[in-house]
Structure formats: C-alpha cells, structure tokens
N, C-alpha and C positions, 0 to 999 in steps of 0.2 A: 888664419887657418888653424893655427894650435888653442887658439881662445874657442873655437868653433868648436873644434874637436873635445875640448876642455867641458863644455857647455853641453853636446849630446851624452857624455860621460857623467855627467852630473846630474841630469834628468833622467835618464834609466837608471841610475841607481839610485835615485828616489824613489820612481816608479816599480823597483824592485822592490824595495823595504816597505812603500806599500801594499806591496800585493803578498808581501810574506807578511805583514802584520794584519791582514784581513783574514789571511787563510788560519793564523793563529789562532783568532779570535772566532773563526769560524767552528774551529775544533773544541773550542773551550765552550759554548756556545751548547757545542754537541752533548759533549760530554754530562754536560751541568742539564742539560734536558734530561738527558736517559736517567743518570743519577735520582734526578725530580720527580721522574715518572715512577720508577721502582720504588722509590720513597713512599709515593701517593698510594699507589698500586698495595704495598702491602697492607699498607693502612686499612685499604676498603675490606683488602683477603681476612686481616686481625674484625674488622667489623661485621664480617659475615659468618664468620665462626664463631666469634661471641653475640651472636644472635640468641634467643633463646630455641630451645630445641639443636644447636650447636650444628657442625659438620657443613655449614658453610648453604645448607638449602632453603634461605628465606628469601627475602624481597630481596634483600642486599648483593645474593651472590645470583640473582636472576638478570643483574644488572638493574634493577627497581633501588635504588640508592635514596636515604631519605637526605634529604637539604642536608644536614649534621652529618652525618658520615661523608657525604663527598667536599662539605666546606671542611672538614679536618685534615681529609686526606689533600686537599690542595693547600692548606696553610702546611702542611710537613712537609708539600711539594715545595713551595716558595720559600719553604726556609732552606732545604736540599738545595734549590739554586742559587739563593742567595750566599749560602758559606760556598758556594761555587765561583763568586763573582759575577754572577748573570740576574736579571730581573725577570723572573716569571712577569708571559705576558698573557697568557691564559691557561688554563684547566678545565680539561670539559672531562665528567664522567660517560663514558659509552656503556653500551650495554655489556656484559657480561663480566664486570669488574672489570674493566678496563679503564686506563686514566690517558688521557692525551692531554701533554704537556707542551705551550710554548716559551722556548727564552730568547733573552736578546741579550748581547755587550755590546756595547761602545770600542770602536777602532776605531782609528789613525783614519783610516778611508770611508766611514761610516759607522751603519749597524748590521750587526751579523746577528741571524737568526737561526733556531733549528730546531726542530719537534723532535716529540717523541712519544709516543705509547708503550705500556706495559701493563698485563695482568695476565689471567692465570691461562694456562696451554689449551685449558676447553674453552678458550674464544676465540680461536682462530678462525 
C-alpha cells in the first residue's frame, strides 16, 4: 500500500514538472515572438521612410514590400528569436507593414509554439 502511494506521488510530480516546464517554454516561446515581430516590424517602418520621397508613403508602407526589405526585416526577426533562445519558424509580410512571426523551443514535453504580429497602429 505505502509503495503504491509512494508511486502515484512520483508520477504527478512528474507530471507536474511537466506541465510547468511546457508552460515555461510556452512563455518564452512568446515572448521571443513578440520581441521578433517588433524587431521585423521596425525594420519594414525604418524601410518605408527611407524610401525615396520619405514619410513612409511608397510601396513599402502600402504593404507592397520588395523581396529585400521583408527578407531583412525577418533575418533581424530570426536573429530577435534566436538571442531569445527560440527558432523562428516563419515570417510572413502582410499588408500594411505588418510582420507575422512564428517561433518554437524544445521542452521536456515537446514543442512549444507562438505567433506573433506587429506594425504600425494604421493597420488595424
């Protein structure tokens, strides 16, 4: 009986420390997106004001992004996640300077995932 009880006591607290080290990772995860996002996102804002003719109104900030300005803005995203401890697993440019971000890390219980978008307040 006390080896029994010994044995449910050792399995929920495993299955504890799992589920708190997923939830860790889930945050970190998070974090390391938003971070990414914001990273990218300025990137595109810094690309669309140095446009020529400036103040951010050309292709760039209509969300028309050329190949080079969103491949920049997601390698300063992937390096954002990366000194985050997470591995960007996509970057999409959307319309209006917007960057949607995905990351992942490795936990104990798997992988933890979590997006993220960022850009400027007239893309809502």
């Amino acid at each position: 009986m006390a080896l029994a009880v010994i044995a449910v006591i050792l399995v929920m607290t495993t299955a504890i420390g799992l589920l708190a080290g997923a939830q860790a990772a889930r945050g970190q995860a998070q974090a390391a997106a938003d971070l990414a996002a914001l990273a990218g996102a300025s990137q595109l804002l810094r690309a669309a004001v140095a446009e020529p003719g400036g103040g951010g109104t050309g292709p760039a900030a209509a969300g028309g992004h050329r190949g080079t300005e969103t491949s920049t803005a997601c390698a300063i995203a992937a390096e954002a996640s990366r000194r985050n401890g997470t591995q960007m697993t996509a970057c999409v440019s959307e319309s209006g300077g917007v960057l949607r971000v995905t990351t992942s890390r490795r936990a104990a219980a798997g992988v933890a995932t979590a997006s993220a978008r960022a850009g400027p307040l007239s893309a809502r």
